[in-house]
Biopython code that builds the backbone (N, CA, C, O; Angstrom):
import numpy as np
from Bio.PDB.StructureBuilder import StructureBuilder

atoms = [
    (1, "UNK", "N", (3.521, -1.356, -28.097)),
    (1, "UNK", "CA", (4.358, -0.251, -27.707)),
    (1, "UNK", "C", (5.325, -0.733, -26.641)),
    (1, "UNK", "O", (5.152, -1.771, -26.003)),
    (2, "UNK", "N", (6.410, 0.135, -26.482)),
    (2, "UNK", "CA", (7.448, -0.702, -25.731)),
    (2, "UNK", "C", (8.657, 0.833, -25.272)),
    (2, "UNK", "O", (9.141, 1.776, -25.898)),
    (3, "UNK", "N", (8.695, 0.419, -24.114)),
    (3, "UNK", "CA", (9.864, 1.955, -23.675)),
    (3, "UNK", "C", (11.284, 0.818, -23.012)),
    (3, "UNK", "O", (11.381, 0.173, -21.969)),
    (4, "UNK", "N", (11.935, 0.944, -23.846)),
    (4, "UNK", "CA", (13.445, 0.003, -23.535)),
    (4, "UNK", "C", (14.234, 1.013, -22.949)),
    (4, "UNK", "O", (14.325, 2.228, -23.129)),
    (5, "UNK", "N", (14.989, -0.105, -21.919)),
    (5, "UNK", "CA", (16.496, 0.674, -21.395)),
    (5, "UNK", "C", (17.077, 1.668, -22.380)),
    (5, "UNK", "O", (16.423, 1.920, -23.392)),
    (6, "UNK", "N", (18.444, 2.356, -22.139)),
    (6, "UNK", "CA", (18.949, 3.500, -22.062)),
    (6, "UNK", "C", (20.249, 1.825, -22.833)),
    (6, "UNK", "O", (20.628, 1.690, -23.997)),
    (7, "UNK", "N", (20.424, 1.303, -22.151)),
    (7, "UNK", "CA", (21.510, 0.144, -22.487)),
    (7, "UNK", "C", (21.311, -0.994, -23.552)),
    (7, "UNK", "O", (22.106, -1.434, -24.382)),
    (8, "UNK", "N", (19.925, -1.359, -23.260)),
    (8, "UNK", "CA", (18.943, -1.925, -24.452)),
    (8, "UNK", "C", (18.705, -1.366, -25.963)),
    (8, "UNK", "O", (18.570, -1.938, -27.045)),
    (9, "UNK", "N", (18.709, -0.327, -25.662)),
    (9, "UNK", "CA", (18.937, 0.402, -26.760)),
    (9, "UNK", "C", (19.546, 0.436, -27.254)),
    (9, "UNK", "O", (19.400, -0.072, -28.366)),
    (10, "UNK", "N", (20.918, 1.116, -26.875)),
    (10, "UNK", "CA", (22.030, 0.939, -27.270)),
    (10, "UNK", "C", (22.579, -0.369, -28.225)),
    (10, "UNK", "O", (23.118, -0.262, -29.326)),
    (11, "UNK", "N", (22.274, -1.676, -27.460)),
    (11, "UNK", "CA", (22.877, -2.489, -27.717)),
    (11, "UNK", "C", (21.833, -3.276, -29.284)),
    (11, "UNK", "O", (22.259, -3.798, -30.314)),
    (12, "UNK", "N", (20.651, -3.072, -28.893)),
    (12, "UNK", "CA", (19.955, -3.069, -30.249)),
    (12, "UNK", "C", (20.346, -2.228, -31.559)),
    (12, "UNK", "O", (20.766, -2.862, -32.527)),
    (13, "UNK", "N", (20.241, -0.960, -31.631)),
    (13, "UNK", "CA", (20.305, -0.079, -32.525)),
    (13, "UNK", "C", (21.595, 0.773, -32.827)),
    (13, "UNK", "O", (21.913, 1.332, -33.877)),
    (14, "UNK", "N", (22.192, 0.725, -31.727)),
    (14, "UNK", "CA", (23.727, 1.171, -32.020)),
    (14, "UNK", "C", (23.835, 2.598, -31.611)),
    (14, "UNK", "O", (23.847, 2.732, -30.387)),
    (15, "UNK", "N", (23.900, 3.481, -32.159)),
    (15, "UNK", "CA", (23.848, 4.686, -32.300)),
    (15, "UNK", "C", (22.793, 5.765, -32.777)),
    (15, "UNK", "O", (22.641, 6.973, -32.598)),
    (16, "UNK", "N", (22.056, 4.648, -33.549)),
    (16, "UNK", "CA", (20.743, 5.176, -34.345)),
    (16, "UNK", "C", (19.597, 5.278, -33.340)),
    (16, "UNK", "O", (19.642, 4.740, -32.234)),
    (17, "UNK", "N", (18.706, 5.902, -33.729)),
    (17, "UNK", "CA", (17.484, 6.281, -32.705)),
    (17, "UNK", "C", (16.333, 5.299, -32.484)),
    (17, "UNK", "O", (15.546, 5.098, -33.410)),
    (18, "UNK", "N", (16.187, 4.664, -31.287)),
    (18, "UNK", "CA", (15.465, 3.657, -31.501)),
    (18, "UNK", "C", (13.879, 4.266, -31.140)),
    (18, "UNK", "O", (13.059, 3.348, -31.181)),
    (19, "UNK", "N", (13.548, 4.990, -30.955)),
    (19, "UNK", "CA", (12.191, 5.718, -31.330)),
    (19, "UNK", "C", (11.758, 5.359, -32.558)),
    (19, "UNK", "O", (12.514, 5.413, -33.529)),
    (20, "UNK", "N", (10.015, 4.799, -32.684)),
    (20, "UNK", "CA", (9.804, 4.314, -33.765)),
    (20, "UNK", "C", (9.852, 3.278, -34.681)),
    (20, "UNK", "O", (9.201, 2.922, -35.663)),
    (21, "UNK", "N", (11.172, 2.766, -33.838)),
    (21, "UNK", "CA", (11.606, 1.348, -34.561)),
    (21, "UNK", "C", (10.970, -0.016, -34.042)),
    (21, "UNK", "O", (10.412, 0.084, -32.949)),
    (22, "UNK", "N", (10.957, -1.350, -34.673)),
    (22, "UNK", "CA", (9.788, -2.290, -34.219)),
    (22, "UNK", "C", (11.680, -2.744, -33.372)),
    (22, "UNK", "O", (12.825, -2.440, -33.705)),
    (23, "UNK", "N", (11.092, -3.585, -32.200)),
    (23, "UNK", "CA", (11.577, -5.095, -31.811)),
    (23, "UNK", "C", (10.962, -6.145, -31.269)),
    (23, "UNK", "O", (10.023, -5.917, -30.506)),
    (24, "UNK", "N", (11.397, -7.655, -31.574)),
    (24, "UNK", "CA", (10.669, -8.617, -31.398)),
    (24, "UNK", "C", (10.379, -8.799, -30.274)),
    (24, "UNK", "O", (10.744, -7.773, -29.700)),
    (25, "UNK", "N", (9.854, -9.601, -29.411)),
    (25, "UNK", "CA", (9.928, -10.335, -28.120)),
    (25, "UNK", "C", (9.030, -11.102, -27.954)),
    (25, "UNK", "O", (7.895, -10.626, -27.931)),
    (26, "UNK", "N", (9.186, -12.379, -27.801)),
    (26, "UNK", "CA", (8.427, -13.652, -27.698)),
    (26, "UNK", "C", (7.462, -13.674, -29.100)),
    (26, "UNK", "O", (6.253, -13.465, -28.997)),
    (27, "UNK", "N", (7.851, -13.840, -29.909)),
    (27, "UNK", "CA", (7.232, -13.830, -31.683)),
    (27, "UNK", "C", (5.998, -12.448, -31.636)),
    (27, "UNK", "O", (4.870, -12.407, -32.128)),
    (28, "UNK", "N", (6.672, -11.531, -30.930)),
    (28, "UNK", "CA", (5.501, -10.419, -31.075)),
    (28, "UNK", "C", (6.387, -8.973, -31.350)),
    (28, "UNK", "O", (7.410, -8.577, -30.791)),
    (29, "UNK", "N", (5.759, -8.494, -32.191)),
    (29, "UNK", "CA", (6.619, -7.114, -32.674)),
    (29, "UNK", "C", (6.071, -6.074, -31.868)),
    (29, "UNK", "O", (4.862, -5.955, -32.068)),
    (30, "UNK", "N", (6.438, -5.442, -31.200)),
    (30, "UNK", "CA", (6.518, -3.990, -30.657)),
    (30, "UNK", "C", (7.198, -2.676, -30.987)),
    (30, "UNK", "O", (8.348, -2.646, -31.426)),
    (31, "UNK", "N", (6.374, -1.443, -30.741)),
    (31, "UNK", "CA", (6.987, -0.367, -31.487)),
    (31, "UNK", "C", (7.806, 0.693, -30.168)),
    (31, "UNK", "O", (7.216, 1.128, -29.179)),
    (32, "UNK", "N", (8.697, 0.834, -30.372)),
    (32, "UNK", "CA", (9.305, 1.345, -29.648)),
    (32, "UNK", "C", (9.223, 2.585, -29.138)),
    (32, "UNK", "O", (10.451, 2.667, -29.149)),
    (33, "UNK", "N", (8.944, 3.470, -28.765)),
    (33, "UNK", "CA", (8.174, 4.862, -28.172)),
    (33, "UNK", "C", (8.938, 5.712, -26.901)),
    (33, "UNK", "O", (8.673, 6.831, -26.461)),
    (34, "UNK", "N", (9.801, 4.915, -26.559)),
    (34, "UNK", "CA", (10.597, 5.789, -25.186)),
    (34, "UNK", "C", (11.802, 5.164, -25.057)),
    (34, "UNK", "O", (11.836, 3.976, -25.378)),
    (35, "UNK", "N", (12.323, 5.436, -24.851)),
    (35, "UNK", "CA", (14.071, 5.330, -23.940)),
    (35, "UNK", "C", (14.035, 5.996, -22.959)),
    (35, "UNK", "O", (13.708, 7.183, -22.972)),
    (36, "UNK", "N", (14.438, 5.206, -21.700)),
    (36, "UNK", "CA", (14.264, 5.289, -20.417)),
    (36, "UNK", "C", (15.697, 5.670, -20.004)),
    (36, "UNK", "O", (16.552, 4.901, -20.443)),
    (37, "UNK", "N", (16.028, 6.435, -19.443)),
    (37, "UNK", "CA", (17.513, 6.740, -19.176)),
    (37, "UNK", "C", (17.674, 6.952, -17.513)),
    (37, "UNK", "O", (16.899, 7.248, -16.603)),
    (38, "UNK", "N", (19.159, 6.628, -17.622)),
    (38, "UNK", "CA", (19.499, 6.449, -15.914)),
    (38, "UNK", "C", (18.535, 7.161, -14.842)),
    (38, "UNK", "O", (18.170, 6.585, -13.817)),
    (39, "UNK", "N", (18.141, 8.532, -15.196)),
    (39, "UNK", "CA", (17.491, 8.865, -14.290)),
    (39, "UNK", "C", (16.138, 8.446, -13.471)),
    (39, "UNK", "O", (15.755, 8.536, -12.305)),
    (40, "UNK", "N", (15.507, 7.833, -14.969)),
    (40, "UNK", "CA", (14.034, 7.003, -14.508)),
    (40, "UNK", "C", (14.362, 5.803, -14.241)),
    (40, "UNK", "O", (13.282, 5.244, -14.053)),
    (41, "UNK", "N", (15.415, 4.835, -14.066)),
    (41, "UNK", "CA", (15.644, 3.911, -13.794)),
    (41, "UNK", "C", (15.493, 3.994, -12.193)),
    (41, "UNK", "O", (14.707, 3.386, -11.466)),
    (42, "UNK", "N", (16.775, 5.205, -11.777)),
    (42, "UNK", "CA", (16.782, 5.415, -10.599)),
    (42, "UNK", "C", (15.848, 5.830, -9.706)),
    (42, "UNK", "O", (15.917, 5.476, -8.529)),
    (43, "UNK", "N", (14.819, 6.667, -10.189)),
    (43, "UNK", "CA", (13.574, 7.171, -9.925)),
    (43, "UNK", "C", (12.614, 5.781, -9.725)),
    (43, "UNK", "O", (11.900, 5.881, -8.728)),
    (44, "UNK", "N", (12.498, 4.868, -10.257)),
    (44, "UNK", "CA", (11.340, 3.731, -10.391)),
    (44, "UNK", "C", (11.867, 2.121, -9.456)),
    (44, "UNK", "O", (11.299, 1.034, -9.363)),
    (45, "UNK", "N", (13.367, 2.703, -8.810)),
    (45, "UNK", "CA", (14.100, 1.222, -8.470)),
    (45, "UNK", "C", (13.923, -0.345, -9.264)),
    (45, "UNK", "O", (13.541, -1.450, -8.877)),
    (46, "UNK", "N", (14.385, 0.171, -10.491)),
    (46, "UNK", "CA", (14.273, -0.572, -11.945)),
    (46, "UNK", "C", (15.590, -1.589, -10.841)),
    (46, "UNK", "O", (15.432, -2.740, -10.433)),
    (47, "UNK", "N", (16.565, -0.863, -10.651)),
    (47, "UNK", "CA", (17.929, -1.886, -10.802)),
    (47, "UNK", "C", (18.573, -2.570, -9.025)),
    (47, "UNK", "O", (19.712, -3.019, -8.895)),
    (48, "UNK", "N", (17.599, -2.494, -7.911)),
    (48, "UNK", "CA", (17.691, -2.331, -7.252)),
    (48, "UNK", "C", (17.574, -4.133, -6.956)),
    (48, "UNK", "O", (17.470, -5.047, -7.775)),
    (49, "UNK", "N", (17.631, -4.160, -5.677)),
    (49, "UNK", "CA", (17.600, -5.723, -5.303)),
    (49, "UNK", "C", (15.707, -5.853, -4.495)),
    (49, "UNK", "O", (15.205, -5.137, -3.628)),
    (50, "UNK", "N", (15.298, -6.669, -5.006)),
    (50, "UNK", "CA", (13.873, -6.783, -4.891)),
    (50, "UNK", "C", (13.768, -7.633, -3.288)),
    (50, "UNK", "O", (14.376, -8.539, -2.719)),
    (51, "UNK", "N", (12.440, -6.583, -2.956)),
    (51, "UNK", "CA", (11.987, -6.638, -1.202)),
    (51, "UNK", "C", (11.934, -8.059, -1.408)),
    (51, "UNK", "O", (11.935, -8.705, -2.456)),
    (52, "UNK", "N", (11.867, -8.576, 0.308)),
    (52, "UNK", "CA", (11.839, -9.613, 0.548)),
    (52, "UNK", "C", (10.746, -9.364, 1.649)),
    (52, "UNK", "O", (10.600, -8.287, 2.228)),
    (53, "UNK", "N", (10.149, -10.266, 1.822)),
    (53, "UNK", "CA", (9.587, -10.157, 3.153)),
    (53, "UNK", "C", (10.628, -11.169, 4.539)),
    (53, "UNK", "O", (11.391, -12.128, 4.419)),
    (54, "UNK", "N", (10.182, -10.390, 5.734)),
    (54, "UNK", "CA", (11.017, -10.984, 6.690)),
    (54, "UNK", "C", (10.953, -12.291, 7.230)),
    (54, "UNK", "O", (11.875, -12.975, 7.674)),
    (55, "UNK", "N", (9.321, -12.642, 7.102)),
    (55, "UNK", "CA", (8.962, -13.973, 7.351)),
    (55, "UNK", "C", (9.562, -14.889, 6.374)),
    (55, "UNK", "O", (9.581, -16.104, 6.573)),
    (56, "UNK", "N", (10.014, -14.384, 5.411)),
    (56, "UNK", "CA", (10.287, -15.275, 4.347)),
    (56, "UNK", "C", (11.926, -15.755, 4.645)),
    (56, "UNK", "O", (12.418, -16.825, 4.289)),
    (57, "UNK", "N", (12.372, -15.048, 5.130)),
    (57, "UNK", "CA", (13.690, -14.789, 4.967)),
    (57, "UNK", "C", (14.306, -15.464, 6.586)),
    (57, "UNK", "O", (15.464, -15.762, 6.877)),
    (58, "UNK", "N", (13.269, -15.537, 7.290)),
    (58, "UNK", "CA", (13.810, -16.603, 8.645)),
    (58, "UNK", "C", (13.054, -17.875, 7.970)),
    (58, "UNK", "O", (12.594, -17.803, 9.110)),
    (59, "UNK", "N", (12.641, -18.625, 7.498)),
    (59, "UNK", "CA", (11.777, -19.658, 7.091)),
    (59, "UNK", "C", (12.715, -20.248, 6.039)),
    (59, "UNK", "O", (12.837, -21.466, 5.907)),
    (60, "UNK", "N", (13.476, -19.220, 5.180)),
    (60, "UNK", "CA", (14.839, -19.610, 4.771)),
    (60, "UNK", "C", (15.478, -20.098, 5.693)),
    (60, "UNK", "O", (15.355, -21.321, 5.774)),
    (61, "UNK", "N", (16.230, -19.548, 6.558)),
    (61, "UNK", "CA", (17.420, -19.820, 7.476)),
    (61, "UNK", "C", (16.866, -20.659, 8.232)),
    (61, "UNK", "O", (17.787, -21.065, 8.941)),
    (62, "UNK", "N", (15.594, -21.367, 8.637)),
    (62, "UNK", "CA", (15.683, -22.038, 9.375)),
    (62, "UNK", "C", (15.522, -23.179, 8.823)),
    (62, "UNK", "O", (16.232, -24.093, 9.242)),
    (63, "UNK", "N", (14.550, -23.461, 7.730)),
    (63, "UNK", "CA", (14.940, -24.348, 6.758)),
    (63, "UNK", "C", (16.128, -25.150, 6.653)),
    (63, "UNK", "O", (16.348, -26.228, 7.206)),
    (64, "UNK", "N", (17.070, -24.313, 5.662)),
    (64, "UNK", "CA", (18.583, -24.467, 5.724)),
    (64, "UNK", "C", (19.153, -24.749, 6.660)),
    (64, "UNK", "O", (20.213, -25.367, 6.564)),
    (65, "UNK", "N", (18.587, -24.354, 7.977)),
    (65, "UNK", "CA", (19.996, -24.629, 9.242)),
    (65, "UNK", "C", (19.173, -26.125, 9.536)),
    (65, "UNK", "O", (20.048, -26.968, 9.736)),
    (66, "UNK", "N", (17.898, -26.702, 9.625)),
    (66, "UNK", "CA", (17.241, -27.853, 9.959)),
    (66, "UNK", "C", (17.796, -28.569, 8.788)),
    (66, "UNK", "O", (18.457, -29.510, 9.226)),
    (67, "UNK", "N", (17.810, -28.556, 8.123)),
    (67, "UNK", "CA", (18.335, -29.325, 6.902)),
    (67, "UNK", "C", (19.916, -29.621, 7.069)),
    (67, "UNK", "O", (20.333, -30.772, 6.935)),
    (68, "UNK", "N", (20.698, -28.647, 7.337)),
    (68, "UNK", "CA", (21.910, -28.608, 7.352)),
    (68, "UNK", "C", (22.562, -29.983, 8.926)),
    (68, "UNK", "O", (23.406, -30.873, 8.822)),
    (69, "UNK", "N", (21.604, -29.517, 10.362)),
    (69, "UNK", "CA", (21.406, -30.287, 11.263)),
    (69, "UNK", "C", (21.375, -31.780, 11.076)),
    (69, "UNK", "O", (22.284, -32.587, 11.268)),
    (70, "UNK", "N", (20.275, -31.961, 10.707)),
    (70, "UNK", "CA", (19.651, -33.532, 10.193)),
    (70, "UNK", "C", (20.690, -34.058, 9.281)),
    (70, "UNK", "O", (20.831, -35.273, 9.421)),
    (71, "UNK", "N", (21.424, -33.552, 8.433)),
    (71, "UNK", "CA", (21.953, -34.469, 7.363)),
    (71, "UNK", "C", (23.629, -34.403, 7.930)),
    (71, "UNK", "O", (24.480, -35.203, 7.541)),
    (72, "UNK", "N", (23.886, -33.351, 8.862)),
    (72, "UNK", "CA", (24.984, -33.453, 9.712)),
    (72, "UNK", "C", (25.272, -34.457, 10.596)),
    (72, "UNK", "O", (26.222, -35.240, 10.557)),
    (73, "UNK", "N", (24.204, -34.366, 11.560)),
    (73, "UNK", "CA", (24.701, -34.875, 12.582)),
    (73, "UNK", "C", (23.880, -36.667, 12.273)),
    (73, "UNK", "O", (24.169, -37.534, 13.098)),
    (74, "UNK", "N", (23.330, -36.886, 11.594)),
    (74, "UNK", "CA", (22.605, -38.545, 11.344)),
    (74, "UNK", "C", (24.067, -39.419, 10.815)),
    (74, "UNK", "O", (24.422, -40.580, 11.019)),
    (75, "UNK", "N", (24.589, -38.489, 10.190)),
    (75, "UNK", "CA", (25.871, -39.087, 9.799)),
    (75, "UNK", "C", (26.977, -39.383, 10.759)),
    (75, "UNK", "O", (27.835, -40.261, 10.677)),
    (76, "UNK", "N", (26.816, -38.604, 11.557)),
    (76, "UNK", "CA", (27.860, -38.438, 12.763)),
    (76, "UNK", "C", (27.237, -39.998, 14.180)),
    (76, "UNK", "O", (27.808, -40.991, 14.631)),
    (77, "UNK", "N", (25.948, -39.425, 14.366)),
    (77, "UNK", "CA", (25.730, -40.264, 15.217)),
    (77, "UNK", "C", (25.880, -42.383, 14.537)),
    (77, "UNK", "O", (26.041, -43.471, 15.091)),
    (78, "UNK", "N", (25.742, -42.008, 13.465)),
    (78, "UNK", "CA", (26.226, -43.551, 12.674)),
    (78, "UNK", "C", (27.333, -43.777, 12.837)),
    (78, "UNK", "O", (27.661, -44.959, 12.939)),
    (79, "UNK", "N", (28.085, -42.997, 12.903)),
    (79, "UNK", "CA", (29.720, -43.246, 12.573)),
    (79, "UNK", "C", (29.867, -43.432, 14.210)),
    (79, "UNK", "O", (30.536, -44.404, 14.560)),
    (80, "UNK", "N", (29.428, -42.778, 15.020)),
    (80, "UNK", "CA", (29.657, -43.036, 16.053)),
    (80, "UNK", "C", (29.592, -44.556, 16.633)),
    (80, "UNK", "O", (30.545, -44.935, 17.314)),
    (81, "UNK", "N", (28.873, -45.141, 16.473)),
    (81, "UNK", "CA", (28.134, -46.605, 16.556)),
    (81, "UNK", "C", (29.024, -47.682, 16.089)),
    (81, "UNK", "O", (29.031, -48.820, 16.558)),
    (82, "UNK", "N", (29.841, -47.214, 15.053)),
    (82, "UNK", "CA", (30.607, -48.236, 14.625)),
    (82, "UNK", "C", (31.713, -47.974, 15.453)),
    (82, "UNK", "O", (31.989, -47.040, 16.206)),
    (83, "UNK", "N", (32.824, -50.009, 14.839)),
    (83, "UNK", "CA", (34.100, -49.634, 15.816)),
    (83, "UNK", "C", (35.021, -48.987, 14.747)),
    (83, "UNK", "O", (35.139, -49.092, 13.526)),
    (84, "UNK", "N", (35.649, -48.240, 15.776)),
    (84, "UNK", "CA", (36.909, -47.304, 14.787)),
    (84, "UNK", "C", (37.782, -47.915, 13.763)),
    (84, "UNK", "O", (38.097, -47.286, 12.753)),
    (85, "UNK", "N", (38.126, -48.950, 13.960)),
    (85, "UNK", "CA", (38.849, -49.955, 13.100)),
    (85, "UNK", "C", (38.280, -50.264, 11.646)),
    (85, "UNK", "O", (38.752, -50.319, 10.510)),
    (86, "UNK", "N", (37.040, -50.439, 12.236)),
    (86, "UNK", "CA", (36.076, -51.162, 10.769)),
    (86, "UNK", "C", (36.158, -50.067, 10.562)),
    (86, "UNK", "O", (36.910, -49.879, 9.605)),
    (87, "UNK", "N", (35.555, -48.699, 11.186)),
    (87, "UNK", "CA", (35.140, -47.569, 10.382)),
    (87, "UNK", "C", (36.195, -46.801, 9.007)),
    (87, "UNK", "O", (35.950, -46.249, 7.934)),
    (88, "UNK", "N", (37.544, -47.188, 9.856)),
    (88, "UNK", "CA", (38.192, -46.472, 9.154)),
    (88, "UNK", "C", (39.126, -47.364, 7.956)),
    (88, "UNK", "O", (40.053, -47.064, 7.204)),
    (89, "UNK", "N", (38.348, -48.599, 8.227)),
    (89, "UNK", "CA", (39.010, -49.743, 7.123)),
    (89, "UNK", "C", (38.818, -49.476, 5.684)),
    (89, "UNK", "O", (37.720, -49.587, 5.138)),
    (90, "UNK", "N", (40.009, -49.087, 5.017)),
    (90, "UNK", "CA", (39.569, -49.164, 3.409)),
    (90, "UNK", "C", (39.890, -50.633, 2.880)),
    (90, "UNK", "O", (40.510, -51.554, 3.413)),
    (91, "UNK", "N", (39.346, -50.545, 1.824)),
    (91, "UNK", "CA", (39.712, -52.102, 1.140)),
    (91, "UNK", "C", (40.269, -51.211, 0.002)),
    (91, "UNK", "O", (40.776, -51.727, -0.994)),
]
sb = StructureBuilder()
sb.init_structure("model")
sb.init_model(0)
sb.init_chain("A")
sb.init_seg("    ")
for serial, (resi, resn, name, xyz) in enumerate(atoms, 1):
    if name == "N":
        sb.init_residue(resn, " ", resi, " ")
    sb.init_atom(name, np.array(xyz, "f"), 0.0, 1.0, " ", f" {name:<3s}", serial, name[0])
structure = sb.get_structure()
């Protein structure tokens, strides 16, 4: 059994009623039984942007900014070391 989008639907069956009707998904047939329309979407935060936790989300940024640090400035302090001449010598 299977209750598809309001858009899913649509785009499967067209115009015709998809109540009743089989569709595949992952080599398995399901029977179709509901159409879910904007309102229960909105009701269930179907389309919404999914929680994060906060710990997660500084452990990102600090990640990224340590990462961003280290591969910044290792480069910088090398370049520093050399003489300007060589450094900036192309062949």
């Amino acid at each position: 059994m299977a209750v598809l989008g309001q858009a899913a639907a649509a785009s499967l069956f067209g115009t015709d009623e998809a109540v009743g009707r089989h569709v595949k998904v992952n080599q398995q047939w399901f029977r179709v039984i509901g159409v879910a329309g904007p309102q229960l979407a909105a009701q269930t935060d179907m389309g919404g942007l999914p929680a994060q936790d906060r710990n997660n989300v500084f452990l990102a940024f600090f990640v990224s900014a340590s990462v961003g640090i280290i591969f910044g400035v290792y480069p910088a302090v090398r370049a520093s070391s050399l003489d300007p001449v060589y450094a900036l010598h192309y062949e």
